[in-house]
N, C-alpha and C positions, 0 to 999 in steps of 0.2 A: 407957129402952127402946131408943134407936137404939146403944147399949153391947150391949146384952143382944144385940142383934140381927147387929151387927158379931162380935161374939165366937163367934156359934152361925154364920155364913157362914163364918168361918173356920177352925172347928173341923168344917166341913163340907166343904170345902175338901180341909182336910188328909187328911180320912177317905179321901176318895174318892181322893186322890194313893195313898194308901197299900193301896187295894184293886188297883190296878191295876201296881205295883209288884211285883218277883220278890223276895223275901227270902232276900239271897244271905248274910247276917252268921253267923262264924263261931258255932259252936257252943260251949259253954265247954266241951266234953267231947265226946271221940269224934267219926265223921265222920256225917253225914246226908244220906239223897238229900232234894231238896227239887224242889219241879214250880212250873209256875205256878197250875198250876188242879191241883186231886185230885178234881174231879168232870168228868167230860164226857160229850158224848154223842155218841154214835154210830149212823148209821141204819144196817139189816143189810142183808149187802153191801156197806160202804161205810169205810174207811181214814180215820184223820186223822194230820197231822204234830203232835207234841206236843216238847217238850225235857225232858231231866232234867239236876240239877245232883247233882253226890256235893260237898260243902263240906266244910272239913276243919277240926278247931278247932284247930290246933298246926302247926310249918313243917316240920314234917317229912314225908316222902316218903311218899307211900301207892303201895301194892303191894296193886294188886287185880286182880280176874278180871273177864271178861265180864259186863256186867248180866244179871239172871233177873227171869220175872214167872213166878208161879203165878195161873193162869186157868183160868176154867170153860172145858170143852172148845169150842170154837168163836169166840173170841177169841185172836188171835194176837200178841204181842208181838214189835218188832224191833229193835235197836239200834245206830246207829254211833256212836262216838268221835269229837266234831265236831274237837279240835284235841290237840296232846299238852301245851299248858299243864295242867298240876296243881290252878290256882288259883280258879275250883273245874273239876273235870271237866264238861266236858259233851257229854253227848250228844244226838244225834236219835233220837227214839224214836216209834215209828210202831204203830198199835194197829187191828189188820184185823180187823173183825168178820163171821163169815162168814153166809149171806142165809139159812142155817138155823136161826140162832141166836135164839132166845126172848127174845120184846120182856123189858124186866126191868130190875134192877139188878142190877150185879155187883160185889163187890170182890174185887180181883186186888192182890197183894203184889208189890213192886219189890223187889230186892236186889241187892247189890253185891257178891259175896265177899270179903272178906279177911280176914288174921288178926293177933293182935296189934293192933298201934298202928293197922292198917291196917281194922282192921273197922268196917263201915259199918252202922250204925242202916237197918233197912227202913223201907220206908215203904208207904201204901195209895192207893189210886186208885179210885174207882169209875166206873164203864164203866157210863151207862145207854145199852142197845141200844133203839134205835125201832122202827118201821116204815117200811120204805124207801115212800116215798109215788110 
């Protein structure tokens, strides 16, 4: 029993190390944005700081363009380029919800443009808007 029990504390342990962890590991194909959280929320009216990662599975140079999100109107996505390391990209990404915006769920599409070697798998986000209390 005290086996059984040792074994499930530390396989609980580990769980939770690994929820709280960003999963930066190359991709075996192609590059990919990856986030920490793909759910968040947001009250209307009101901004959060988030990050995005573009990883790349191979050493070679990516050539890409500015991040894009496609969002329902009244959500606003914003992005800077935190450093010019490669290994992976990352940016600040910043998600304004404006105080007109319908409590809800939303999902909004990230992307990265590039082409060839350089094209970046999208990824999804869901933005639940509240009620600014």
């Amino acid at each position: 029993m005290k086996r059984t029990l040792s074994l499930f504390a530390i396989l609980l342990f580990a769980g939770l190390g690994n929820l709280n962890a960003q999963n930066l590991e190359k991709p075996r194909s192609g590059n990919e944005i990856r986030l920490k959280d793909y759910t968040v929320t947001v009250a209307q009216g009101e901004e959060i700081d988030l990050q995005m990662w573009v990883v790349k599975a191979k050493k070679y140079n990516l050539v890409v363009e500015a991040p894009k999100a496609s969002a329902k109107e009244g959500i606003h996505f914003t992005f800077e380029q935190q450093t010019e390391v490669e290994d992976p990209l990352t940016y600040d990404m910043k998600v304004k919800v404006d105080a007109s915006t319908p409590v809800g769920d939303y999902l909004c599409i990230l992307k990265v443009p590039g082409k060839g070697r350089s094209a970046v798998t999208g990824s999804t986000i869901k933005i639940k808007v509240v009620q600014n209390d």
